[in-house]
C-alpha positions in Angstrom: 60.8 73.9 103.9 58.3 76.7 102.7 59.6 78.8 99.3 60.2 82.1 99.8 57.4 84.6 98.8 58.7 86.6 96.1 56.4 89.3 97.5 58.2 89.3 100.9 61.6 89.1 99.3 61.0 91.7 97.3 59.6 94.1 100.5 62.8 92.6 102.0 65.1 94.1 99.3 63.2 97.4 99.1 63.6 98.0 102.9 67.1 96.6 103.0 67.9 99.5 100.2 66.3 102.0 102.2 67.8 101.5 105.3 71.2 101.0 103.4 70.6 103.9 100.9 70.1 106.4 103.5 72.9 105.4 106.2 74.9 108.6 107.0 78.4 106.8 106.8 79.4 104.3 104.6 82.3 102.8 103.2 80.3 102.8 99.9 77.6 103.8 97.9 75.8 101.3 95.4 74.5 102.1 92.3 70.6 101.0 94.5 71.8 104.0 96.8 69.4 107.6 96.3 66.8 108.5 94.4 65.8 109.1 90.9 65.3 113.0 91.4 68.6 112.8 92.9 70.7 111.1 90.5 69.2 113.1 88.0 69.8 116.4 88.9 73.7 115.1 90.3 74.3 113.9 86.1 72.5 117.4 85.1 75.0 119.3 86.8 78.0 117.4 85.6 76.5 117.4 82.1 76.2 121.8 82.8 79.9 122.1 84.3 81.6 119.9 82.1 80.4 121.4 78.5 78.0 118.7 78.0 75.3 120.2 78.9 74.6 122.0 75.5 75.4 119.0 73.1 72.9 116.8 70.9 70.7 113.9 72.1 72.5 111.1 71.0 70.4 108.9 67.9 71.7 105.5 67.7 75.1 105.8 68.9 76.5 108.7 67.8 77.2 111.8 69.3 77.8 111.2 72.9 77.9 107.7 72.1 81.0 108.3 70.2 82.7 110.1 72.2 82.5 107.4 75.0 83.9 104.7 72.4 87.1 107.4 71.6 87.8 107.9 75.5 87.2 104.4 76.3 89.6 103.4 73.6 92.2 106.2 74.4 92.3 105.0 78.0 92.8 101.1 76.9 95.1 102.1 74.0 93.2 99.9 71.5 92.3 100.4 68.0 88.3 100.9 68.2 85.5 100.2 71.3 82.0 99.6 70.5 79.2 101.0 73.5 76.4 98.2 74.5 73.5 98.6 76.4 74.8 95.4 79.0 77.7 93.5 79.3 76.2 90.6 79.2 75.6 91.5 75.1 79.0 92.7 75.2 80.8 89.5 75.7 78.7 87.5 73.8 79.1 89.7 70.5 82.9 89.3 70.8 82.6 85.5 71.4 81.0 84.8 68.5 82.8 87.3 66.3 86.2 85.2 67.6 84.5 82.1 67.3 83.8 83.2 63.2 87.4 83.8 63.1 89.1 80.6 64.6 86.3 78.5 63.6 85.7 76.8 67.2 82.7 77.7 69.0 84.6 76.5 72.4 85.3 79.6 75.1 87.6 78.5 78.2 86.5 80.1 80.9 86.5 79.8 84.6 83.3 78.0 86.3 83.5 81.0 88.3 83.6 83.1 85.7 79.9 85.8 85.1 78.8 83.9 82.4 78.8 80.4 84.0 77.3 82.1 86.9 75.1 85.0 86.5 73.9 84.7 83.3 71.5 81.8 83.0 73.5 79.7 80.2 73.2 82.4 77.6 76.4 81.5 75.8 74.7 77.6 74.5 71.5 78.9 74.6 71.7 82.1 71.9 75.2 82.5 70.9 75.9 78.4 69.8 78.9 78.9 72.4 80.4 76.1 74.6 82.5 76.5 77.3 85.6 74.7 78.9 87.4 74.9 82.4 90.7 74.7 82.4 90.8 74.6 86.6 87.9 74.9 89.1 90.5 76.6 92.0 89.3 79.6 92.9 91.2 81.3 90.8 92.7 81.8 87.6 94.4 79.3 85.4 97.9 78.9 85.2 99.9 78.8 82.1 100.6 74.8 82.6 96.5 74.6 82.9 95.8 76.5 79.9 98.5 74.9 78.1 97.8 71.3 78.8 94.1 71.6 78.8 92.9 68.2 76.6 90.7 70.2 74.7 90.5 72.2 72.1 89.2 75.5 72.1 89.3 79.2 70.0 89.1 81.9 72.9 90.2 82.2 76.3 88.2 84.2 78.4 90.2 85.6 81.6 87.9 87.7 84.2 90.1 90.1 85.8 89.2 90.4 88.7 87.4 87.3 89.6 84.9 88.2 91.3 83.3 85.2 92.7 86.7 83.6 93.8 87.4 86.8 95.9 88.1 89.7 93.4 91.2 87.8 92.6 94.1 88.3 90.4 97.2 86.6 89.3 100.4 88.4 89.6 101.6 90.1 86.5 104.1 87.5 85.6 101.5 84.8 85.4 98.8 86.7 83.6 101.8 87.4 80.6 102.5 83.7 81.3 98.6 82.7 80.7 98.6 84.9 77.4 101.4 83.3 75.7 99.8 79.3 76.9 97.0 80.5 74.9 98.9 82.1 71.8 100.7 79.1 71.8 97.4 77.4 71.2 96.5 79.6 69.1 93.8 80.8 70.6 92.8 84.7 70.8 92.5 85.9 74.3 89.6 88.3 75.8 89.1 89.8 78.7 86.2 90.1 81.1 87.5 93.4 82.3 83.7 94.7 84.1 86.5 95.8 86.7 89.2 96.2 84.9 89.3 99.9 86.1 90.9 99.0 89.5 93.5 96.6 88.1 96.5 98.8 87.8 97.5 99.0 91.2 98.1 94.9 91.4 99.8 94.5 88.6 102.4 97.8 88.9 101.2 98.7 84.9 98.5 101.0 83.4 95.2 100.0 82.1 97.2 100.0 78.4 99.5 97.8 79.1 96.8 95.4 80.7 94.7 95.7 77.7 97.6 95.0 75.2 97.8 91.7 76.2 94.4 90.5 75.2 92.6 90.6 71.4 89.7 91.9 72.8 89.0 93.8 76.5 85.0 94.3 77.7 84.6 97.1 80.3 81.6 98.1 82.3 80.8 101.7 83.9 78.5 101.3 86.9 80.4 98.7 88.7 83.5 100.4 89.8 82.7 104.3 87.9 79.5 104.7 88.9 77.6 104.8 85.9 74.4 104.0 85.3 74.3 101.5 83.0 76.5 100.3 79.7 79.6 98.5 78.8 82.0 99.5 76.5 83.6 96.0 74.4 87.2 97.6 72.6 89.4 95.3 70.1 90.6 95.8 66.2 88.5 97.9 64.0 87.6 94.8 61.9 86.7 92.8 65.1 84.8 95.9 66.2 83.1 97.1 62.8 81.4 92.9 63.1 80.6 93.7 66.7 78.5 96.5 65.8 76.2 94.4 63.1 75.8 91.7 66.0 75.0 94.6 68.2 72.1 95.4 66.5 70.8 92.1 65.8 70.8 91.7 69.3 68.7 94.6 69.8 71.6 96.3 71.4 71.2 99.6 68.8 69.1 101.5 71.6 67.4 104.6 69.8 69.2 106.8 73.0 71.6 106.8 75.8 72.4 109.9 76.7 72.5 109.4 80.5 74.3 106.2 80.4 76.9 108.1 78.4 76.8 110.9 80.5 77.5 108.8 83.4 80.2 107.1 82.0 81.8 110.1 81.1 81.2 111.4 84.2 82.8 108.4 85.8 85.8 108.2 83.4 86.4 112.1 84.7 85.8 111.8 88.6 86.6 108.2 89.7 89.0 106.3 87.4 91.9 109.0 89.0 90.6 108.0 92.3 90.8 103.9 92.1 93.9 103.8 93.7 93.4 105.5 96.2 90.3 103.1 96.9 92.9 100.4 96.4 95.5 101.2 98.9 92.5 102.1 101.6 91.2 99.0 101.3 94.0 97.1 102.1 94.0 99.5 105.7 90.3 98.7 105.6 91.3 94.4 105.7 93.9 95.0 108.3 91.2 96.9 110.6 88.5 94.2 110.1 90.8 91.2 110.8 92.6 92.7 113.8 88.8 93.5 115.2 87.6 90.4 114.3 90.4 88.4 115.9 90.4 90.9 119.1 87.2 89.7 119.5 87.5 86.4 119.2 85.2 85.3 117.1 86.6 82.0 116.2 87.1 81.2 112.2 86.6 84.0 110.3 88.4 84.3 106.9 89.4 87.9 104.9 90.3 87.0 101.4 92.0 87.9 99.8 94.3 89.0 102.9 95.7 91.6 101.0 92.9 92.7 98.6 93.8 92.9 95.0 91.4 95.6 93.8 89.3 97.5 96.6 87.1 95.1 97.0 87.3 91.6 99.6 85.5 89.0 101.1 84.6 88.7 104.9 83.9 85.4 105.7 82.4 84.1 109.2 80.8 81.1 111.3 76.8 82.4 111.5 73.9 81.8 109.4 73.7 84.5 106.6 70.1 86.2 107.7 71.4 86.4 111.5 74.4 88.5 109.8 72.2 90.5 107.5 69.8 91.6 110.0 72.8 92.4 112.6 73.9 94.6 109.3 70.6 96.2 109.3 70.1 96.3 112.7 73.4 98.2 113.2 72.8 100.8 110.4 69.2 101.7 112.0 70.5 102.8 115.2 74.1 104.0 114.5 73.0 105.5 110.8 76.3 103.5 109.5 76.8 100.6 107.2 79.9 98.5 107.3 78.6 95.0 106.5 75.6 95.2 103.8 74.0 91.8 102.7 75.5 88.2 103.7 75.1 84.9 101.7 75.7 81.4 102.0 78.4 80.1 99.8 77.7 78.0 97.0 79.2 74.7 96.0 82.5 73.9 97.2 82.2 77.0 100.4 82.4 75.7 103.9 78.8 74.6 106.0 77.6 76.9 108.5 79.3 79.7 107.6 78.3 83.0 105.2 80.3 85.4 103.0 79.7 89.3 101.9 81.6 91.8 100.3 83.2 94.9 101.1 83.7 97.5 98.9 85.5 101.0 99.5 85.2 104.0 97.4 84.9 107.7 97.9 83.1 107.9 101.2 85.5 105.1 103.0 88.6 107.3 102.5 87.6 108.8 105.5 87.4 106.2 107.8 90.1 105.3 109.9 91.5 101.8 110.8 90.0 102.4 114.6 86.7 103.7 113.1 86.4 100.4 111.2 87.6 98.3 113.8 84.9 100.6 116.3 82.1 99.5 113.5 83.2 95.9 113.6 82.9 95.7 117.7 79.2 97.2 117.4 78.3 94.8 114.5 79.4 91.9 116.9 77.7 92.8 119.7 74.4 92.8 117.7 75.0 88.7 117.6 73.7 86.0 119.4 
């Protein structure tokens, strides 16, 4: 089999974003959605109507910098948050400052889990880290897992939700449950919280109640506030005023962020409040896909979870992933509307000959209907060989 050329990958992507990008209805708009005139001028208004509009550029993280790291705080009710430039650097800053503390360099973590995944071994490779699983379900460990786990090891490192198991989440009696395995370790418990936002509706509790059961929380702003960029990593001042001397020896002490702050701020204002509504309309948006897809007989197809946990699911189903991409494609250039975006073939442990995407709904989904998504399925199908 012939490689892919980068260069037609990367045409690929750029016309996939296009097409995508400028669909008329959507159930979602990524980050990769509009232009850079556009999103410019969108955070310059905000900036203008909000009061923003007339403060300092930001030099090396204070100013609006700071006032990120209060709300972000305020909303988590912890002591002190730090703003990074990734969370990538986010997470690894508060490993290592834990791993100072406990004096074990070991992180358990899901295999599942960003880091393990997406993030090409950077915990060994720069931060001296090593990681441990205490399961490989696809989802997270258990309190028996964590507390019979034959190793030893200094932080455990929950992802909530996980998103490569499904946007999964325990229920909130064995999260608490979890938490005091690893306290009775004595181990110090972070959280992986790049979605975080979203998580209040599953567990019946606010965002501060979630965070007070971890040491440390990590939260990003473009994947579910539609930021641009940035992550804010919250914990005790101590823990926090160490994270901010790893910060800049990681080259994280960027000269200025003003629009990433902006955005976040901007995110924190307009689409925190609106999560659960995303939440709730997801669920009617799994209900309408399965009931389409099993009108329509289809054979296997999979929606997981069955009842999503945040406002975001997986659609599984029996076809080759490009033949399902370029149905998706093929449906949003005549009809000018996305349902499906990319698919993918599952990775170790999936099922053969079948593919997986994800579906997301925000802001513009609350206005589909359960027929209008079932309508969008039944064209998407007939698109199929």
């Amino acid at each position: 089999m012939n490689p892919v050329d980068p260069v037609d990958e990367e045409a690929a992507r750029l016309y996939r974003a296009k097409v995508w990008g400028g669909a008329d209805r959507t159930l979602w708009r990524t980050q990769a959605d509009g232009t850079v005139g556009t999103r410019l001028r969108e955070l310059a208004d905000w900036a203008e109507s909000s009061g923003h509009g007339d403060r300092p550029l930001d030099t090396y993280g204070d100013g609006l910098v700071e006032e990120l790291e209060r709300r972000v705080a305020e909303e988590l009710g912890l002591p002190a948050a730090v703003f990074f430039p990734t969370g990538t650097m986010a997470q690894q800053v508060a490993l290592r400052c834990w791993a100072g503390r406990t004096g074990s360099p070991v992180v358990a973590l899901h295999p599942l889990a960003h880091p393990e995944v997406h993030e090409g071994g950077a915990f060994a490779a720069v931060s001296g880290l090593r990681t441990v699983h205490p399961t490989d379900a696809p989802r997270l460990p258990t309190a028996e897992e964590v507390r019979d786990h034959p190793e030893p090891f200094g932080t455990l490192m929950l992802e909530l939700p996980l998103r490569d198991a499904g946007f999964v989440l325990p229920s909130w009696e064995e999260l608490t449950a979890v938490v005091e395995a690893a306290r009775e370790r004595d181990a110090v418990v972070h959280f992986d919280g790049a979605r975080l936002w979203e998580c209040p509706t599953h567990f019946g509790r606010t965002l501060a109640e979630i965070a007070e059961l971890a040491d440390s929380v990590y939260v990003s702003f473009y994947k579910s506030l539609g930021g641009h960029s940035g992550a804010v990593l919250a914990g005790p001042e101590d823990v926090m005023a160490e994270a901010r001397v790893w910060r800049h020896r990681y080259g994280g002490q960027v000269f200025q962020q003003y629009p990433a702050a902006l955005s976040a701020l901007r995110g924190l204002d307009e689409q925190l409040p609106r999560l659960p509504s995303y939440v709730a309309h997801a669920r009617v948006v799994a209900d309408a896909v399965r009931e389409a897809l099993a009108e329509a007989g289809t054979g296997w197809f999979r929606i997981h979870p069955g009842t999503p946990h945040t406002h975001q699911f997986q659609v599984w189903l029996p076809y080759d992933a490009d033949e399902l991409t370029a149905a998706s494609l093929a449906q949003t250039e005549a009809t000018g509307t996305v349902l499906f975006r990319r698919w993918f073939t599952p990775g170790a442990g999936g099922p053969p000959g079948v593919a997986v995407t994800e579906l997301t709904v925000a802001g513009p989904g609350l206005e589909w209907t359960a027929e209008d998504v079932r309508a969008a399925v039944r064209e998407f199908l007939s698109r199929l060989g």
